[in-house]
C-alpha positions as CSV (number, residue, x, y, z in Angstrom):
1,X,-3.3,10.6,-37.2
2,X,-1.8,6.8,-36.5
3,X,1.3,6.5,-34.5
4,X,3.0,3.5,-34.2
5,X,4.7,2.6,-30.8
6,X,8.0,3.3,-31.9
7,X,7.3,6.2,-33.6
8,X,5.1,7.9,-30.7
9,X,8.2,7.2,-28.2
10,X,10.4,9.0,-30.6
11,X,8.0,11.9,-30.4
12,X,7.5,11.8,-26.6
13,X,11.4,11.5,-26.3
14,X,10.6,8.3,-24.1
15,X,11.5,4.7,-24.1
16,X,8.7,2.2,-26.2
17,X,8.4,0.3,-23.6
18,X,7.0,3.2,-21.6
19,X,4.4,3.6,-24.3
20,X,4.0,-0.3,-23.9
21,X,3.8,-0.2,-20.4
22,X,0.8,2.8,-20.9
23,X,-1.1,0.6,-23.1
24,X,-0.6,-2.6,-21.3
25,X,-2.1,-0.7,-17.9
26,X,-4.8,0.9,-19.7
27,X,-3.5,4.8,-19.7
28,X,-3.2,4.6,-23.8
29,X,-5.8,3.0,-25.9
30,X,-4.3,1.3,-28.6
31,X,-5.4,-1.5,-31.2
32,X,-3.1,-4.3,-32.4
33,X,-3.1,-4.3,-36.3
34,X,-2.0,-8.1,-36.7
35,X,-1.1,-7.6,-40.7
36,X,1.7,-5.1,-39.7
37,X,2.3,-6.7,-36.6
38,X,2.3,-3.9,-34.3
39,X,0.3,-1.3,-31.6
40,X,-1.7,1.3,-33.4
41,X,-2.5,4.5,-31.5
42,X,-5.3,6.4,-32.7
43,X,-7.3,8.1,-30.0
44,X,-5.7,11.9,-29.5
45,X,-7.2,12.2,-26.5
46,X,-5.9,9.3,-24.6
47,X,-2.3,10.6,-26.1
48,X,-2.8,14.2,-24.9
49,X,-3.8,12.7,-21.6
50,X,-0.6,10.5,-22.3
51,X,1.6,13.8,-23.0
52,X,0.1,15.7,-19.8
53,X,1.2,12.6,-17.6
54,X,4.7,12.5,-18.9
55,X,5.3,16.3,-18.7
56,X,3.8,16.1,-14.9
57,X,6.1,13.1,-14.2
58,X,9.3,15.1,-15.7
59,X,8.4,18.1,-14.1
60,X,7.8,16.1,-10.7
61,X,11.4,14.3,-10.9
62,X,13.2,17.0,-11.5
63,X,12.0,19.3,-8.7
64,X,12.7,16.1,-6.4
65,X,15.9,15.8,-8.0
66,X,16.6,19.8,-7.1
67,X,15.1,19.3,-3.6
68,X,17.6,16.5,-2.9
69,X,20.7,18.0,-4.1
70,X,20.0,20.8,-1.9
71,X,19.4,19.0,1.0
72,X,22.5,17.1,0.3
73,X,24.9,20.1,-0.2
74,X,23.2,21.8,3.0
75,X,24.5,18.7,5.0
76,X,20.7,17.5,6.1
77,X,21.1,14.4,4.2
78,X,23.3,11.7,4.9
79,X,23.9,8.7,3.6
80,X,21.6,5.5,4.3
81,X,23.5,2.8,6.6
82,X,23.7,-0.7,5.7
83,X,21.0,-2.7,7.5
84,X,23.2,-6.2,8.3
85,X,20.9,-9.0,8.2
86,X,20.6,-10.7,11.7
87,X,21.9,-14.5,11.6
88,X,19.6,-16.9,14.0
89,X,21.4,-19.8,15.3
90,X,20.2,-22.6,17.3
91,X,20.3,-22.1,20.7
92,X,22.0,-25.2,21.8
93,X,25.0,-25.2,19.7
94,X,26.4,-21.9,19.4
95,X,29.2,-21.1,16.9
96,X,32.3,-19.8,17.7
97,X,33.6,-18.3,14.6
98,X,32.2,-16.3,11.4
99,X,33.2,-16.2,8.0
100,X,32.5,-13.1,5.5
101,X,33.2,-13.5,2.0
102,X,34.0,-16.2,0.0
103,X,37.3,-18.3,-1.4
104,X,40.5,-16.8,-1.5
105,X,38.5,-13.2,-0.1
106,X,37.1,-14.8,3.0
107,X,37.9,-13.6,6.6
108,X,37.1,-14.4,10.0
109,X,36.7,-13.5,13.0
110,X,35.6,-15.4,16.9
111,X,32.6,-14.2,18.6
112,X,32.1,-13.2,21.8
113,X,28.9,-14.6,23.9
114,X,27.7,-12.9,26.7
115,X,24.5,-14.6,28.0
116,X,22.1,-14.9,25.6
117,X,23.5,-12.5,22.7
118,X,27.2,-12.8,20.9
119,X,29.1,-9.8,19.7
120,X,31.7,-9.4,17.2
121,X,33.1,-6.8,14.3
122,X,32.7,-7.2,10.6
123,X,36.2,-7.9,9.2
124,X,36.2,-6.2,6.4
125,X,34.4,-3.0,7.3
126,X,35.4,-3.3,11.5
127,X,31.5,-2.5,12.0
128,X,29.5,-4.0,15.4
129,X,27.3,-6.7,15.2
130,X,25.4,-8.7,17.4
131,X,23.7,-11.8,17.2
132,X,21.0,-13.4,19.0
């Protein structure tokens, strides 16, 4: 039997462009029928090795998805911190104030230089930083 992109993701219960994406990579043999103007899939092999790989990938997901949730109502995940991007500043002229945001929402706030390193708090969120 001949599926059609569209019509195989309908099947699978997956998006076309996963099918695409298959084909594109190699995973799903397909020809291009250029009269219709579309992808043609006609080994059943390559599609039950398709099928396999989806179910796997499901199945996969949803465990991980399980895992997680218990880890996060057991209180042994938390949530990721912000990484703040360091700033590097020239090291003869050091500034003396910094501005977060932008327009009518900017703030700022003087910085504090002790030797070598200059510390101040984020303020909007009051966090630490340093800069060097």
């Amino acid at each position: 039997m001949t599926w059609t992109v569209a019509t195989l993701a309908k099947a699978l219960r997956c998006s076309w462009q996963t099918v695409r994406r298959a084909i594109a990579k190699g995973e799903l043999k397909a020809s291009w029928d250029a009269t219709r103007r579309i992808w043609v899939v006609e080994n059943e092999f390559g599609l039950v090795q398709f099928r396999a790989r989806l179910e796997y990938l499901s199945k996969v997901r949803r465990e991980r998805s399980e895992r997680m949730k218990a880890l996060w109502r057991s209180g042994k995940l938390k949530p990721r911190r912000k990484q703040v991007n360091t700033v590097v500043v020239e090291r003869l002229k050091r500034p003396t104030i910094v501005a977060v945001g932008q327009g009518a929402y900017s703030r700022t706030v003087g910085i504090v230089w002790d030797g070598d390193e200059g510390s101040f708090c984020c303020p909007s969120c009051a966090t630490p930083l340093r800069l060097r």
